[in-house]
C-alpha positions in Angstrom: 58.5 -96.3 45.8 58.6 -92.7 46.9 56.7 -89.8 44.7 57.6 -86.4 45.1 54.8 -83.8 44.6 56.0 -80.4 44.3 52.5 -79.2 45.3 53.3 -75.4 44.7 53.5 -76.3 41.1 50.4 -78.1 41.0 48.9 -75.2 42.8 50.2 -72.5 40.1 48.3 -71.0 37.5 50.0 -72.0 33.9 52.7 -70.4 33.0 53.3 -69.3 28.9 56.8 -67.7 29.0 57.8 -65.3 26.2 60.9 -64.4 24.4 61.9 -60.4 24.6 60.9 -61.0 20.2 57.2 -62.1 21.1 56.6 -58.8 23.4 54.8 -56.1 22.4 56.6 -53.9 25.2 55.1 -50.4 26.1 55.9 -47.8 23.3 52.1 -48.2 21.9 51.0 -47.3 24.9 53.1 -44.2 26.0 51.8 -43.4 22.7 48.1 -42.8 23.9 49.7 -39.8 26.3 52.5 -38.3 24.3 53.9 -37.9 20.7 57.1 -36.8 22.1 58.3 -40.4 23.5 61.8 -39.3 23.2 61.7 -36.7 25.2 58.6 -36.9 27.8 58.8 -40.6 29.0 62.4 -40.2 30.1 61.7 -37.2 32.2 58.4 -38.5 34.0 60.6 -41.6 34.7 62.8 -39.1 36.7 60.0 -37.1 38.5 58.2 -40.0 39.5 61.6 -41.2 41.6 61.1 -38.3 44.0 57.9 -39.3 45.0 57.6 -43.3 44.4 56.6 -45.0 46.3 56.7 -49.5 46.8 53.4 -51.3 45.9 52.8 -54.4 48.4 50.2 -56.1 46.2 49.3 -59.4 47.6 52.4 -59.3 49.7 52.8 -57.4 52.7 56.5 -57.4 53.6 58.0 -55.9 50.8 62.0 -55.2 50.4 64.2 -53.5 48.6 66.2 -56.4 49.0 64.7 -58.3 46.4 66.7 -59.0 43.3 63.7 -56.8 41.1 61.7 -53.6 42.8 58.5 -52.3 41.7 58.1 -48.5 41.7 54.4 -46.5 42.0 52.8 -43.4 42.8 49.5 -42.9 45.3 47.9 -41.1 42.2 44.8 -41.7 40.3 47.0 -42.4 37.1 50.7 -42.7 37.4 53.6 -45.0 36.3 54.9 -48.3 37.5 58.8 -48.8 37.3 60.6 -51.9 37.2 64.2 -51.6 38.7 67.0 -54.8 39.2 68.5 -54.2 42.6 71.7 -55.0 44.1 72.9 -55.7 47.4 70.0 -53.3 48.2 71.0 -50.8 45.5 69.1 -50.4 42.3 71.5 -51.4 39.6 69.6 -50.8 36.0 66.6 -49.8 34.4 64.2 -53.0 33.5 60.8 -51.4 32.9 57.9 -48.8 33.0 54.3 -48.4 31.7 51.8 -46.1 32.5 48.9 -47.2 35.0 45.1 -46.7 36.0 44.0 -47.3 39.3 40.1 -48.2 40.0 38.0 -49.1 42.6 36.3 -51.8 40.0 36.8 -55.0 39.5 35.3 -58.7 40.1 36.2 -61.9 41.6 38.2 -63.9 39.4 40.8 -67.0 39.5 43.8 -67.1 37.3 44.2 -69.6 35.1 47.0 -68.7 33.1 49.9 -66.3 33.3 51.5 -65.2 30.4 54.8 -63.5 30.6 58.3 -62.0 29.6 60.7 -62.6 32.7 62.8 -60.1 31.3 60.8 -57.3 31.2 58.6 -58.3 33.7 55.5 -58.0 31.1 52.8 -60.6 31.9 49.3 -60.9 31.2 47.1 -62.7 33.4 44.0 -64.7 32.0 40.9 -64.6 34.7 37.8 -65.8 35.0 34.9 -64.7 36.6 32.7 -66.8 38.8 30.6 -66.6 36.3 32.8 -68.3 33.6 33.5 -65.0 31.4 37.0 -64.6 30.2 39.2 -62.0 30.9 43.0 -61.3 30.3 44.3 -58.0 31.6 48.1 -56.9 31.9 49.7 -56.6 35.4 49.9 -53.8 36.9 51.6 -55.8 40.1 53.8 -58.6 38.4 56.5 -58.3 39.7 55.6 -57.8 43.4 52.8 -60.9 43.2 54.5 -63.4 40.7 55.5 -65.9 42.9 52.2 -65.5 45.2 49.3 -66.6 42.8 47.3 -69.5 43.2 45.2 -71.2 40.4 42.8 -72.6 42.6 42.3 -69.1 44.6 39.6 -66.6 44.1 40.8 -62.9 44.1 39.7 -59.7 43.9 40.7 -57.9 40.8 40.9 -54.3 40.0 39.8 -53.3 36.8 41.3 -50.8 34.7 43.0 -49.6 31.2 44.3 -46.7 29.2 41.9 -45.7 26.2 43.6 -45.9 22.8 40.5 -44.7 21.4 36.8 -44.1 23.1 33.9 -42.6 21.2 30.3 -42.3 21.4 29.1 -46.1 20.1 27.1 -46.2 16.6 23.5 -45.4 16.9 22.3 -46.5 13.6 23.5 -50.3 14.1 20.0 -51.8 14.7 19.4 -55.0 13.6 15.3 -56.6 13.0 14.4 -59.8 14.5 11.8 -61.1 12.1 12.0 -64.7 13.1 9.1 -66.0 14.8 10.4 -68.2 17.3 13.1 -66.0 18.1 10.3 -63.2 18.7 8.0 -65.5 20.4 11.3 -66.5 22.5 12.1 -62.4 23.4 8.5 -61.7 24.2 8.2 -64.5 26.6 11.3 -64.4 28.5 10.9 -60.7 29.4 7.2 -61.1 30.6 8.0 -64.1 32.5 11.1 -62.3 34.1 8.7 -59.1 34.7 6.1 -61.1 36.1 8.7 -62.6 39.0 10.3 -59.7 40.0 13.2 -59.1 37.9 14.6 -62.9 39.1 14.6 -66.0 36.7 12.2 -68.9 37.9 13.8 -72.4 38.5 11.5 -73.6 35.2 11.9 -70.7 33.1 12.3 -72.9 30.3 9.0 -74.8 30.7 7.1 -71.6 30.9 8.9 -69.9 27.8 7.8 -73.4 26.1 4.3 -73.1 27.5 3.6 -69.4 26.7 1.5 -67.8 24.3 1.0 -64.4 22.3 -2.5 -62.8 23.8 -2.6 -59.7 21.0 -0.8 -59.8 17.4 1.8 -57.0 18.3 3.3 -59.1 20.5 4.5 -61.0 17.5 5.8 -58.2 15.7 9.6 -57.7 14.6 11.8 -57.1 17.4 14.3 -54.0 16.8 17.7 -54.1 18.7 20.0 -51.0 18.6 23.6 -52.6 18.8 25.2 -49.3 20.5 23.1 -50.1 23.5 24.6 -53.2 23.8 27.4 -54.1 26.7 30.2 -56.5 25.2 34.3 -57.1 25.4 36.4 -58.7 23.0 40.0 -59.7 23.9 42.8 -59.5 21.8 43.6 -62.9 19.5 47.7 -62.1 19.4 49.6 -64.2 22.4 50.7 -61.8 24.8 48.2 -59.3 23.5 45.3 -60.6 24.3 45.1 -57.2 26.9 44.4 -54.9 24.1 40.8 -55.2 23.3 37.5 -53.9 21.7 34.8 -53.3 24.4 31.2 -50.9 24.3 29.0 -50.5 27.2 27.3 -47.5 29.4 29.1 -44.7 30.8 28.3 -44.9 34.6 30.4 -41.9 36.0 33.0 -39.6 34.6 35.6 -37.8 36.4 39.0 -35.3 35.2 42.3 -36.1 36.4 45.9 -34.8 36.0 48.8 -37.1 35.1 52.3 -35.2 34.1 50.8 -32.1 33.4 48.4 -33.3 30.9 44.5 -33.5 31.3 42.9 -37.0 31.3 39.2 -37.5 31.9 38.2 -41.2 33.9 35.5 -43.1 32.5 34.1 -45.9 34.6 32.3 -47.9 31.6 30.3 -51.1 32.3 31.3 -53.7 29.4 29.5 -56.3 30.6 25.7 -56.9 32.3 24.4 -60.1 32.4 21.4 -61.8 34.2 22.4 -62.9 37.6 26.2 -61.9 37.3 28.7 -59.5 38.9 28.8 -56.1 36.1 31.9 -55.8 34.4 33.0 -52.5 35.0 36.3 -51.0 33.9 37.8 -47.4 34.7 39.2 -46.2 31.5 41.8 -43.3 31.0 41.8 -41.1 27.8 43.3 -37.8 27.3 40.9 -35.2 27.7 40.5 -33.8 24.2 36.7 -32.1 22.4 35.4 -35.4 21.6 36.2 -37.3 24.6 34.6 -34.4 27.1 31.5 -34.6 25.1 31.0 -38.2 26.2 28.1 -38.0 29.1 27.2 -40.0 31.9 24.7 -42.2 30.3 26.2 -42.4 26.6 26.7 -45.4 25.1 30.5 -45.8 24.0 32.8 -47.8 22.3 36.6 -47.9 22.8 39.7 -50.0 22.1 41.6 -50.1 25.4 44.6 -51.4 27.0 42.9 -53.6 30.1 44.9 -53.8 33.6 44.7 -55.2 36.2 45.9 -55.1 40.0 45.7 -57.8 43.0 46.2 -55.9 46.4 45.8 -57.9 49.6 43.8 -55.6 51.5 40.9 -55.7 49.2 40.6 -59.2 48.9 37.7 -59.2 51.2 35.6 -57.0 48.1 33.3 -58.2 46.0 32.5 -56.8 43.0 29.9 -54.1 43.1 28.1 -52.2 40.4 30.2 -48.4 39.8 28.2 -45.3 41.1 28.4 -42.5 38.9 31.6 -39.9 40.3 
């Protein structure tokens, strides 16, 4: 009996295909730069032609032979544009959504790989070495669709567009009044102080062996929830991109994109013990309350999250964002 693997199926990430109904598409997001659609999008379509420019992504020998080609621009934020080609020729119009580049990102694998063939929409779920969860739209899908590997670790950009960012809520503290849980705070950070900042191989033993040496190391515990790191995906299929996210502002920079001021934010969303930081470089118009936001500040923003696979930096690794 003969069996025939088709081993670049088994080596695929999984595939969820969606109907043109079950898209979102892009309108929401042209929103967060324009409230003249009609009139704007069209012509930055056309001005980006003159100066576009063919992404490789994870592949280096790209043609505009293919049946689809993928449109850019070498600027911090810019627009991707999908176009169906023909015998070489572009024949119609298939896409376009506005992008963020960044220098950020982490080393994930992709499990899954959500997406509208059509519109060549797809949303990529990732996760981290680690074992955090991640889904992010891509930026690159239709250069690096029939490249990824489930079982390969890449390097993964990090970006997204702000729909809203805004200093985080510094009157959500909570009290820990629980003894245990208080006995279990107090111990864990003098055990980690006392070895350097690094977690001992029996941490657990000596959290369950340590005792309180004055009373005021039992007191409540107060933690201010705006100076806490965390990122929430979306629950939608094929919108699990647009999330909720607060963390530390770690460098701010101003950038021009069509005319129209937008400030960077390079935010970390995520900081755990012994982990890669999650750090994500977030566009939002620049308007009075977004330049008040300081390096430093604690924010919180619902964002559109990217992402983009290039093969020349898949010899990165994820590194913690300097402020710009």
């Amino acid at each position: 009996m003969t069996i025939n693997y088709q081993y670049k199926n088994i080596q695929s990430p999984t595939k969820i295909t969606l109907t043109d109904e079950q898209s979102a598409g892009h309108a929401d997001h042209w929103r967060i730069l324009t409230d003249d659609m009609s009139h704007d999008v069209p012509e930055w379509l056309q001005k980006m032609i003159e100066q576009a420019a063919m992404p490789k992504g994870l592949n280096s020998n790209v043609s505009a032979q293919d049946s689809c080609l993928l449109l850019s621009e070498d600027q911090p934020c810019h627009i991707n544009q999908v176009l169906a080609m023909k015998n070489g020729k572009p024949e119609c119009f298939i896409n376009a959504y506005p992008c963020v580049d960044s220098p950020y990102g982490l080393n994930c694998k992709i499990e899954r790989v959500i997406a509208n063939d059509n519109s060549h929409d797809a949303v990529l779920r990732l996760r981290t070495a680690d074992g955090s969860i991640i889904y992010a739209f891509d930026q690159l899908y239709t250069t690096n669709r029939h490249l990824y590997q489930r079982e390969t670790s890449y390097f993964v950009n990090l970006s997204a567009w702000a729909h809203e960012i805004k200093l985080s809520d510094q009157d959500e503290v909570i009290m820990v009044e629980d003894q245990e849980a208080i006995r279990y705070h107090r111990a864990f950070n003098d055990i980690v102080a006392a070895n350097d900042g690094k977690l001992p191989d029996d941490l657990q033993e000596q959290i369950k062996a340590w005792k309180p040496e004055t009373k005021e190391q039992m007191a409540p515990v107060e933690i201010n929830l705006g100076h806490m790191c965390a990122y929430l995906f979306g629950d939608t299929l094929g919108q699990e991109d647009e999330a909720w996210c607060q963390g530390q502002v770690l460098g701010k920079q101003e950038t021009v994109f069509n005319e129209k001021s937008v400030i960077l934010f390079d935010v970390v969303i995520l900081r755990e013990q012994d982990a890669d930081p999650f750090v994500v470089r977030i566009g939002a118009l620049n308007t009075p309350e977004t330049a008040s936001i300081k390096v430093q500040d604690y924010v919180q923003a619902n964002v559109w999250l990217q992402a983009a696979i290039y093969k020349e930096n898949q010899d990165q690794t994820a590194q913690p964002s300097k402020a710009s």
